[in-house]
C-alpha positions, 0 to 999 in steps of 0.5 A: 600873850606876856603882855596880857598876862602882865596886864591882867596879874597888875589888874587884879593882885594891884587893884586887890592890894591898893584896897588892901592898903587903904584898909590899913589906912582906914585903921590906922587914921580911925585910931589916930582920930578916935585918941584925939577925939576920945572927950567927943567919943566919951560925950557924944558915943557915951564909949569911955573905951576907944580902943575897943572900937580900934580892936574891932576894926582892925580885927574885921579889917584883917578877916575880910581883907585874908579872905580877899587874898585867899580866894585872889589865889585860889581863882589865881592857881586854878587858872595858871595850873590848867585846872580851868582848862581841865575842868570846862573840857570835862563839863564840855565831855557831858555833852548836855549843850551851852546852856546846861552846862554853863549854867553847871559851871557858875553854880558849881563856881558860886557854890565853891567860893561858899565853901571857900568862905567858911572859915572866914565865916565861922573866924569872924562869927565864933572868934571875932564876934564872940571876942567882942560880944555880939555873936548870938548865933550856935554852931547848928544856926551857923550850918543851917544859914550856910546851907539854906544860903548855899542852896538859894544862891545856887538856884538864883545863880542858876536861873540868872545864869541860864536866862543870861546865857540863852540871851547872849545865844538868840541876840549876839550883837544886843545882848547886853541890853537884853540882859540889863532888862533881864537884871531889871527884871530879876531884881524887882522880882527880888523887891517882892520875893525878898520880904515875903519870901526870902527873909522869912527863911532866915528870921521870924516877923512879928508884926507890931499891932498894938501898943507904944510902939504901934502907937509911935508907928503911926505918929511917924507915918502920919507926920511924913504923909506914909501908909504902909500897913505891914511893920514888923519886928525880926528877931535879928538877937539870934544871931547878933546884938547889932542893931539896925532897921530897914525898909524894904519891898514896893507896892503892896509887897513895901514893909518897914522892919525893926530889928529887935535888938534896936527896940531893945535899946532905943527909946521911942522917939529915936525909934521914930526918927529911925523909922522917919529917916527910913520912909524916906528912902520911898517917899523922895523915890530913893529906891528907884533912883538907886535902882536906875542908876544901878541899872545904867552901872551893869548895862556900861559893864556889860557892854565892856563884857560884850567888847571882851567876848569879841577878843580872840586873846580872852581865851587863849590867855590861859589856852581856854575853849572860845565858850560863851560862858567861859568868855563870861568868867573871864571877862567878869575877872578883868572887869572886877577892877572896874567896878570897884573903882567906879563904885564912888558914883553909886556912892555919891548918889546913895550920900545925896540920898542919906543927907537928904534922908536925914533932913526930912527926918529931921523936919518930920520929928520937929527936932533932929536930937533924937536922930542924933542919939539914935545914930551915935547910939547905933555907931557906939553899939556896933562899934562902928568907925566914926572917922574913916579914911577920906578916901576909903569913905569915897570907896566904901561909904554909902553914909556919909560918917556919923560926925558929919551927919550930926553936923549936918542933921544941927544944921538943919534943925537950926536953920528950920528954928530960925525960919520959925523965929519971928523977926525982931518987932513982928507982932503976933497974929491979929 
């Protein structure tokens, strides 16, 4: 078991502290550019003061990275303590059956590392936030978010784990394909509950009818060949002034939703080439292909999971019952790992997707200058980090970074100018 035992503590602490390095990288490279760059920074971001940016960074980097540590240890003590061990006999003594009671223990679980996350929450809300001028939200909104949040995460966890668990119990050699069809399934049902449902419990939607706006909602969607009827405006400035936009749903359920405070500080024709790049993502099928490789991701990890229940050593590394669910606690601990070093293949994919974003957005605007003032704009006003670390981009980027974007998007623009440019002695049309 010692050799177990090392495995495992070199799984979890080492893979916990190469991120933790590789973040300190990130500030470190992201400042060192930014002082080198600081006349491209001045023009391009219109941001005189690059080390506002840095100070951002590095603040939300030693918040997010405390609270990584801080829950390591606390899932660290509880195991090599016994607590564990004492607490799934107690929930074993209740006597209500597998599936109650696991369904119990991951709730209780999910419900414990919420409250875990408060501290962080409100540092980074109340101290960080407010240091830099974002944060919106009152310590009432604050408490409300978090319990609203803490019951919808415990009644998802709860259906998901119940449904999980009583798959692994009817079909205990295929489960893992039966519980990647049961993943499928919850999250297109999340595609249609999320927006209509869901989202409306944090935020208001004001749908955008008429006006300049609605006026430029249609010109993009009729430039991309798009109909969706449903756009609407949140009142993200509650909370924070960051800015953003997203498209959401399929279907009927498919709605486009502009974040108040983008509309606040963009003009209308980067909010087009915003809304253009979004379309995208359903137009050239992004979201289903995203979704499909999602799927073969937690259908491999599951399988791995499948390996590990089958390993006498899972439960007897910390003198735990052979129980389903306990089985699936453990083994989604040394599966953590994995996942987050194989998250540069679903990032590969989402980067295809972004570029390819860009240039339909690109062509649909005529133009790709006000795709560029949006995103610097949107990277200025959040004080995004516009040259990350090689390789934390590889782990952590799912958009390619904003300089090579505008590369990209010139590239694009030019190369479609030149195609529309007569060669030399061509006469016009007859």
């Amino acid at each position: 078991m010692l050799a177990y035992h090392a495995l495992f503590l070199v799984l979890l602490v080492g893979t916990t502290a190469f991120f933790t390095v590789l973040s300190a990288l990130n500030v470190r490279h992201g400042r060192r550019a930014l002082e080198r760059k600081s006349d491209w920074v001045a023009e391009r971001l219109d941001l005189e003061d690059t080390d506002r940016i840095i100070d951002y960074q590095r603040a939300t980097t030693i918040r997010s990275q405390g609270q990584t540590w801080a829950i390591l240890a606390l899932v660290l003590a509880v195991l090599y303590s016994g607590a564990l061990a004492t607490a799934v006999e107690w929930l074993e003594g209740l006597g209500y059956g597998p599936i109650a009671t696991g369904t119990a223990f991951f709730v209780a679980a999910v419900v414990g590392l919420r409250l875990v996350s408060v501290p962080f929450d409100a540092y980074e809300t109340f101290v960080i936030e407010e240091r830099f001028d974002f944060n919106e939200a009152s310590p009432g909104l604050f408490v409300t978010d978090f319990l609203l949040g803490t019951v919808l995460a415990a009644v998802f966890t709860a259906v998901l784990a119940a449904a999980v668990l009583w798959v692994v119990a009817r079909l205990p050699t295929y489960w893992p394909l039966a519980a990647t069809a049961l993943f499928a399934a919850v999250s297109l049902a999340m595609l249609v509950l999320y927006p209509r449902v869901i989202a409306p419990l944090f935020n208001d939607f004001e749908p955008v009818d008429a006006g300049d706006l609605r006026t430029a909602v249609e010109r993009v969607f009729e430039r991309a060949g798009f109909t969706c009827d449903d756009v609407y405006v949140m009142d993200a400035s509650k909370r924070s002034s960051h800015s953003n936009a997203y498209f959401v749903g399929f279907g009927r359920t498919k709605r486009v939703v502009l974040f108040d405070t983008l509309l606040d500080r963009m003009g209308l024709a980067e909010i087009e080439a915003v809304l253009a790049h979004e379309l995208v993502h359903w137009k050239k099928r992004h979201v289903w292909k995203g979704f499909a490789a999602g799927l073969v991701r937690i259908g491999a990890m599951l399988a791995v999971l499948w390996y590990l229940l089958e390993a006498p050593w899972l439960s007897e590394l910390f003198a735990l019952p052979e129980i389903t669910y306990v089985g699936l606690a453990m083994g989604a601990l040394w599966l953590q790992p994995l996942a987050k070093f194989t998250s540069p293949l679903e990032n590969r994919l989402s980067l295809a997707h972004e570029r390819e974003a860009d240039a339909f957005a690109t062509a649909v605007m005529g133009d790709g200058e006000p795709l560029v003032d949006a995103l610097c704009r949107l990277t200025s006003e959040n004080l995004a980090n516009p040259f990350p670390h090689p390789l934390y981009a590889t782990f952590h980027y799912t958009h390619p970074p904003i300089p090579d974007r505008i590369r990209y998007i010139r590239q694009v623009s030019a190369s479609e100018d030149a195609s529309e440019t007569p060669p030399p002695g061509a006469s016009g049309a007859d």
